[in-house]
C-alpha positions as CSV (number, residue, x, y, z in Angstrom):
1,X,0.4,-6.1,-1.1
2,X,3.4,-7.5,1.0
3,X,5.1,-7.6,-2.7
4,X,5.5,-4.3,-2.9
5,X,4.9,-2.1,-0.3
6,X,8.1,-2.7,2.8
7,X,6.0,-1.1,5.3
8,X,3.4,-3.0,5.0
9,X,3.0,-6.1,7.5
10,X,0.0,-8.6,8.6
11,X,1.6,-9.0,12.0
12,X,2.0,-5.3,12.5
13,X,-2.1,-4.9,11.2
14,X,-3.1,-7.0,13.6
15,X,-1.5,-6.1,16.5
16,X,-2.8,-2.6,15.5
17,X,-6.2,-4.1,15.2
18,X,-6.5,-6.1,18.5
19,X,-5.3,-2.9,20.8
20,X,-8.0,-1.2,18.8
21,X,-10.8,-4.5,19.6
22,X,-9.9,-4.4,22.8
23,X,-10.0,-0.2,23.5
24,X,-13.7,-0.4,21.9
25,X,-14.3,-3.4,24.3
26,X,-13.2,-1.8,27.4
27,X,-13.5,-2.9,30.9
28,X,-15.3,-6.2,29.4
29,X,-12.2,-7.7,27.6
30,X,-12.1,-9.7,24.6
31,X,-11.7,-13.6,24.9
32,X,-8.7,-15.5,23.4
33,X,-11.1,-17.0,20.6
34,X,-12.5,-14.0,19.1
35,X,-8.8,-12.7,19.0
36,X,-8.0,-15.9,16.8
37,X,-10.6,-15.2,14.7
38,X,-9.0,-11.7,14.1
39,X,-6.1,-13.3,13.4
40,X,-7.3,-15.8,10.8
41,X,-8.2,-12.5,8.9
42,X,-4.5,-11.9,8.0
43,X,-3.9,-15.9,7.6
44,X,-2.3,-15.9,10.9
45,X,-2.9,-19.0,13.0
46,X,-1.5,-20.9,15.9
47,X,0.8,-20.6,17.2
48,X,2.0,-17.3,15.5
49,X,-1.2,-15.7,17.0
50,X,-0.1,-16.8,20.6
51,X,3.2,-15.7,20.4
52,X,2.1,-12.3,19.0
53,X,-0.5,-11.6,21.6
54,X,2.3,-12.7,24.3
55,X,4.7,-9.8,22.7
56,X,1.9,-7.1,23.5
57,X,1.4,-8.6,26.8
58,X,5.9,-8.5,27.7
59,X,5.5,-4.9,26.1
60,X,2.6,-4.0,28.7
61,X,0.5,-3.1,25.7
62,X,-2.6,-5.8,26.9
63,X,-3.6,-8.1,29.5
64,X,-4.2,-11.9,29.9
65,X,-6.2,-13.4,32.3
66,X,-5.8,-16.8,32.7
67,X,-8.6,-17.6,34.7
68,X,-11.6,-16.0,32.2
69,X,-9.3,-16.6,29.3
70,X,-9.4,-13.1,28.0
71,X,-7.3,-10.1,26.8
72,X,-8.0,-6.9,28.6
73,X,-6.8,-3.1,27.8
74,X,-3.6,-1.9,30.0
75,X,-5.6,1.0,31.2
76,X,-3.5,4.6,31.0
77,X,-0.4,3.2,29.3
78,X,1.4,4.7,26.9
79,X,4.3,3.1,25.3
80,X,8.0,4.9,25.3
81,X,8.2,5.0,21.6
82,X,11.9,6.6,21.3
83,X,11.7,8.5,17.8
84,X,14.5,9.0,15.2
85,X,15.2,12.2,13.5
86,X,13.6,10.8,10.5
87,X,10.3,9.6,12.8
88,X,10.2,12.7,14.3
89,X,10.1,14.6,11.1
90,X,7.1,13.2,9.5
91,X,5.6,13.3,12.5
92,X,6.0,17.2,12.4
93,X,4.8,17.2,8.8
94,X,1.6,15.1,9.8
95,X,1.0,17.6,12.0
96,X,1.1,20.4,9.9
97,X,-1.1,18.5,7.1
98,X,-5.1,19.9,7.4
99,X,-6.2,17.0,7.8
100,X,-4.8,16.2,11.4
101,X,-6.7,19.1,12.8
102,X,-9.3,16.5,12.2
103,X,-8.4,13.8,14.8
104,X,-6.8,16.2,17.7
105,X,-8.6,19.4,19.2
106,X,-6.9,22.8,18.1
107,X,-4.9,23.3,21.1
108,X,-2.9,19.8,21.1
109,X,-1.9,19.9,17.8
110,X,-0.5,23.5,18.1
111,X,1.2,22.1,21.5
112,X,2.6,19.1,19.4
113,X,3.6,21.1,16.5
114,X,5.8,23.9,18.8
115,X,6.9,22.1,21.4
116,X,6.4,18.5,21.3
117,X,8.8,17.9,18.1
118,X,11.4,19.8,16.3
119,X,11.3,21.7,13.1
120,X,10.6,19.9,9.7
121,X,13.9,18.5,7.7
122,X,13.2,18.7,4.2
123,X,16.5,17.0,3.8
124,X,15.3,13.7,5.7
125,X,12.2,13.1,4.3
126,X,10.3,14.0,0.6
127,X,6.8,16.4,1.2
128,X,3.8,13.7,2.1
129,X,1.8,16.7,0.6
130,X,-0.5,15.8,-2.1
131,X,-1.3,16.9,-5.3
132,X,-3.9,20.0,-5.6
133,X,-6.1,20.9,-2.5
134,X,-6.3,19.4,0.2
135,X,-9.3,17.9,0.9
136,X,-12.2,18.9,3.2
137,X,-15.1,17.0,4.8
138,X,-16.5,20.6,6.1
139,X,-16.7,19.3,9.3
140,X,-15.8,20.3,12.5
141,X,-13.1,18.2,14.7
142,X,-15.6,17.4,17.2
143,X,-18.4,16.4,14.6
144,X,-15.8,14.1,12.7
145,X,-14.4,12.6,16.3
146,X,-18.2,12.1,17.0
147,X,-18.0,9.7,13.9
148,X,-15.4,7.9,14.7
149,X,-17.2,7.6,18.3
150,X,-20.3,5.6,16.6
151,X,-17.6,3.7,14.7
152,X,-16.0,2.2,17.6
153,X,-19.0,1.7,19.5
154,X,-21.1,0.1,16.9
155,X,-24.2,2.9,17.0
156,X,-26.1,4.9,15.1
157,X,-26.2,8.6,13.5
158,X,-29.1,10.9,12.4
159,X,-28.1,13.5,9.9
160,X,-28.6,15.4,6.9
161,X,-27.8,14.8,3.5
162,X,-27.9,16.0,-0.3
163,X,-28.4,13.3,-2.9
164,X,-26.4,14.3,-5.8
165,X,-30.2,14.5,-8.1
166,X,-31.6,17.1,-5.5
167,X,-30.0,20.0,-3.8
168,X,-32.7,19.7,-1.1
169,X,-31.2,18.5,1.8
170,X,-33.5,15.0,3.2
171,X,-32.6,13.4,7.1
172,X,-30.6,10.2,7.3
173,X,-30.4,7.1,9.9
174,X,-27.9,4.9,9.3
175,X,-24.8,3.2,10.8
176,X,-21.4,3.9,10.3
177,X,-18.5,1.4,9.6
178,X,-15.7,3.0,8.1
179,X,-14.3,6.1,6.9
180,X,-11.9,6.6,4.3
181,X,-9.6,9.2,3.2
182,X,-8.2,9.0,-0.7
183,X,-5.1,10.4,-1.9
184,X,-5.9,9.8,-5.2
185,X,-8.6,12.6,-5.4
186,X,-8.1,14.4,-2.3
187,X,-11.3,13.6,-0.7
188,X,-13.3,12.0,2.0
189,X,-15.7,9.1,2.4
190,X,-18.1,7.6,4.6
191,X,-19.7,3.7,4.2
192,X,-22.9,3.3,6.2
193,X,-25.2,0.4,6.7
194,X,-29.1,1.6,6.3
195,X,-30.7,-0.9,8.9
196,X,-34.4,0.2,7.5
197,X,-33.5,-0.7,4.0
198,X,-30.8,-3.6,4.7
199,X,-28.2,-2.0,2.6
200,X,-24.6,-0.4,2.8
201,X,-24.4,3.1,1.0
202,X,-21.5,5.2,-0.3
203,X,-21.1,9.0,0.3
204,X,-19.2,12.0,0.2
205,X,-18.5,13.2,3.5
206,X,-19.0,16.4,2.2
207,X,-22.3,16.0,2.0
208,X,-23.5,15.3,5.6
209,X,-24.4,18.1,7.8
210,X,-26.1,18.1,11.6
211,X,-24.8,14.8,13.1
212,X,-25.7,13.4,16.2
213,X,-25.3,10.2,18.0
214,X,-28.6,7.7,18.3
215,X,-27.6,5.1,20.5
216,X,-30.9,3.7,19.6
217,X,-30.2,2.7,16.0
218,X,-28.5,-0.4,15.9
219,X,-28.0,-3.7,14.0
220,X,-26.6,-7.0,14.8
221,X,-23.1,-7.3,13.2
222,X,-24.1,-10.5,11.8
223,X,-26.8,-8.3,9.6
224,X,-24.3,-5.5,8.5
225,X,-21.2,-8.1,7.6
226,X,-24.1,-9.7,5.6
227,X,-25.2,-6.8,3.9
228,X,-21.0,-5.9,3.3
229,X,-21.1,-9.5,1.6
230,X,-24.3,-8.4,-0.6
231,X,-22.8,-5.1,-1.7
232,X,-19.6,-6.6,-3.1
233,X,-19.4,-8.1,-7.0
234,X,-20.0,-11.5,-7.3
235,X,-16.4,-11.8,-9.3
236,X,-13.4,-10.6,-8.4
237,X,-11.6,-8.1,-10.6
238,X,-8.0,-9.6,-12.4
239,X,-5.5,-7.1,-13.3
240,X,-2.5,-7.7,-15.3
241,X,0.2,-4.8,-14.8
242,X,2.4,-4.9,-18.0
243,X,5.9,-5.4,-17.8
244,X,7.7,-2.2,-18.3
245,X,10.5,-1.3,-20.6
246,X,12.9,-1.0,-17.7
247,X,12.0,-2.8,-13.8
248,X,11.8,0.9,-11.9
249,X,9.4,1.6,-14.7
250,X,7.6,-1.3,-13.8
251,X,7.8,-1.1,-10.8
252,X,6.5,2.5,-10.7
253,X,2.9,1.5,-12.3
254,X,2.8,-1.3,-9.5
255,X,2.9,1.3,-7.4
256,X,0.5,3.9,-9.2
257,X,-1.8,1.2,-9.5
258,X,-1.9,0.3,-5.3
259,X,-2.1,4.3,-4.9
260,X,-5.0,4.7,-7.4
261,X,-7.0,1.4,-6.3
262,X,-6.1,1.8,-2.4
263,X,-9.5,1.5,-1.5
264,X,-10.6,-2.1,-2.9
265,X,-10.3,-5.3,-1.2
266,X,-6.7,-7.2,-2.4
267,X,-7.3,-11.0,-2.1
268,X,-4.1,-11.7,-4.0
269,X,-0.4,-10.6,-5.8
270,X,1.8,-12.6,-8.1
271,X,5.2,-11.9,-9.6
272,X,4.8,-13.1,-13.7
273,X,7.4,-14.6,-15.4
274,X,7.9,-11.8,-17.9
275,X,8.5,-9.6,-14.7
276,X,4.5,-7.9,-14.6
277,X,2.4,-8.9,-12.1
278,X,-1.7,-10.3,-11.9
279,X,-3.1,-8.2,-9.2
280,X,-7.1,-9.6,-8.0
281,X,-9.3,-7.6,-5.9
282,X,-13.1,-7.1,-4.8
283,X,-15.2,-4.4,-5.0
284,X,-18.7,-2.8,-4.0
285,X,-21.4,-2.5,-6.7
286,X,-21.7,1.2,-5.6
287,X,-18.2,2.1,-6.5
288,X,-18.0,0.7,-10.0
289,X,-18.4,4.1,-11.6
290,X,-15.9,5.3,-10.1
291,X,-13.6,2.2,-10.3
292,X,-14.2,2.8,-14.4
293,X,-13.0,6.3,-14.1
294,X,-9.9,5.2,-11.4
295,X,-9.0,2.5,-14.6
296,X,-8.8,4.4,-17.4
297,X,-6.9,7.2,-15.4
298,X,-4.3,4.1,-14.3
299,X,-3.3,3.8,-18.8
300,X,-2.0,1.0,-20.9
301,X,0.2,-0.1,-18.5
302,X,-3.0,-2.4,-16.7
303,X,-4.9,-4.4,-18.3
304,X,-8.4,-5.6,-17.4
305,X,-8.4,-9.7,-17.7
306,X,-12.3,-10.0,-15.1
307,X,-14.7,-10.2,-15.2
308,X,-16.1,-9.6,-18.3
309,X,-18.6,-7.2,-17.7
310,X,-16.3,-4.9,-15.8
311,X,-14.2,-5.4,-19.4
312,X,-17.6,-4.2,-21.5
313,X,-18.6,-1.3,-19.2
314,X,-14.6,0.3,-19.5
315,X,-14.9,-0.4,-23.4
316,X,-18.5,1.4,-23.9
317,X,-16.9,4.1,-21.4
318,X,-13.9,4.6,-24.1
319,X,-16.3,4.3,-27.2
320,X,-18.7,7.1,-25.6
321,X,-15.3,9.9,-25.1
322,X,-14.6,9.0,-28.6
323,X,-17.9,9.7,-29.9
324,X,-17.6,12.8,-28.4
325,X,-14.2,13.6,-29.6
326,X,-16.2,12.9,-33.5
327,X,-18.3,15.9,-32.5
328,X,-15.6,18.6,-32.3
């Protein structure tokens, strides 16, 4: 990813993640060890990892207590973040995107969007606005901050649901572990680990109505990582992107194919030496569907080198529309 995308950076992810540990952790702290093994997650060791976590403690941003040998959350600071014209344009344009009435209660974001920061430049920045409608979890702000609540703290939801083979709505119990928003088809997702089955499962967040909190469900995280591990395909998926006749042309399907396949789990990027590029990733068993339909939309430009059987199903995929097409 660090190939091509320039805003993207390990150190920065993980500084973003440990302030996020260590605001779920609270008053308790986190030690210096489990922050390592954050690190390791981005291939960062020692002593990179110490000088990084000493940068958030010189900026005020954490705490280090020598004597426990543990980070701690700088309680009620916020940062002077001094924003640029540019900076302060897409922040105006984030704010006026649906989807942030999502994450702050009506009232702030109408403060922030008349007060807080000028008027949108269309000259500084291009529209972040996506193609089509936006998309819409039907959910209220508080219900979807609710989620992200049981997310941080590691707990359970009740709810209701309707499986796409039944319009009757059932009840669900499950845990929550990550939400995700794609700008490929404009719509949201939730991943939730069923403890009373022992599986992860894959839905619309469209679908889920009547949420509440149930501190009671929970699961130890060594049980939901395993069941994560279970859910993923036992081979990784190998994509060649085809050089282009030109390198912005190439360079555009690198792109389109990061946008399309932002989802899935990058292990690995290479430059080729006829200028393409060999792009391997992971997936879950329940998105392979929809990883089909994401490839085919993606063209000629990738080809699918793994695992085979990903190779067969997108081949009887292609021979099915064409047997259709032999109808008309």
């Amino acid at each position: 990813m660090t190939l091509f995308h320039k805003y993207y950076s390990r150190k920065l992810q993980f500084a973003a993640d440990v302030l996020a540990a260590l605001h779920g952790a609270g008053k308790k702290g986190l030690p210096e060890k489990t922050l390592q093994k954050l690190a390791l997650r981005y291939g960062i060791q020692n002593p990179l990892c110490a000088d990084l976590l000493k940068l958030l403690a010189d900026a005020d941003l954490l705490i280090w207590d020598q004597r426990s040998r543990a980070y701690y959350e700088e309680d009620n600071y916020i940062p002077p973040l001094p924003l640029s014209a540019a900076e302060k344009s897409y922040l105006q344009q984030i704010l006026r995107l649906p989807q942030a009435e999502l994450f702050l209660p009506p009232a702030l974001a109408e403060r922030l969007r008349t007060s807080a920061v000028p008027a949108w430049d269309e000259e500084i920045i291009q529209s972040l606005d996506a193609a089509g409608q936006p998309g819409n979890p039907k959910l209220t702000q508080p219900e979807f901050c609710l989620l992200l609540e049981a997310i941080t703290r590691g707990c359970g939801i009740s709810y209701r649901y309707c499986a796409r083979s039944s319009k009757e709505a059932r009840e669900g119990r499950a845990i929550p572990w990550r939400l995700e928003y794609s700008a490929y088809d404009n719509r949201w997702w939730i991943i939730l680990y069923v403890p009373e089955e022992g599986r992860c499962v894959k839905a619309w967040l469209s679908n889920l109505s009547e949420i509440r909190l149930e501190f009671q469900i929970t699961a130890p995280e060594k049980e939901i990582l395993a069941a994560r591990r279970k859910a993923l395909a036992p081979e990784p998926v190998v994509l060649r992107v085809k050089p282009g006749e030109t390198p912005q042309r190439t360079q555009n399907a690198m792109e389109r194919c990061f946008l399309v396949l932002e989802r899935q789990e990058f292990e690995s990027t290479q430059l080729n030496p006829d200028g393409g590029a060999t792009v391997r990733f992971r997936y879950y068993r329940y998105e392979e569907n929809e990883l089909l339909r994401q490839l085919l939309y993606l063209g000629p430009n990738i080809q699918v080198l793994a695992p085979h059987s990903l190779r067969t199903a997108l081949l009887d995929l292609v021979n099915q529309a064409l047997e259709q097409f032999k109808e008309l």
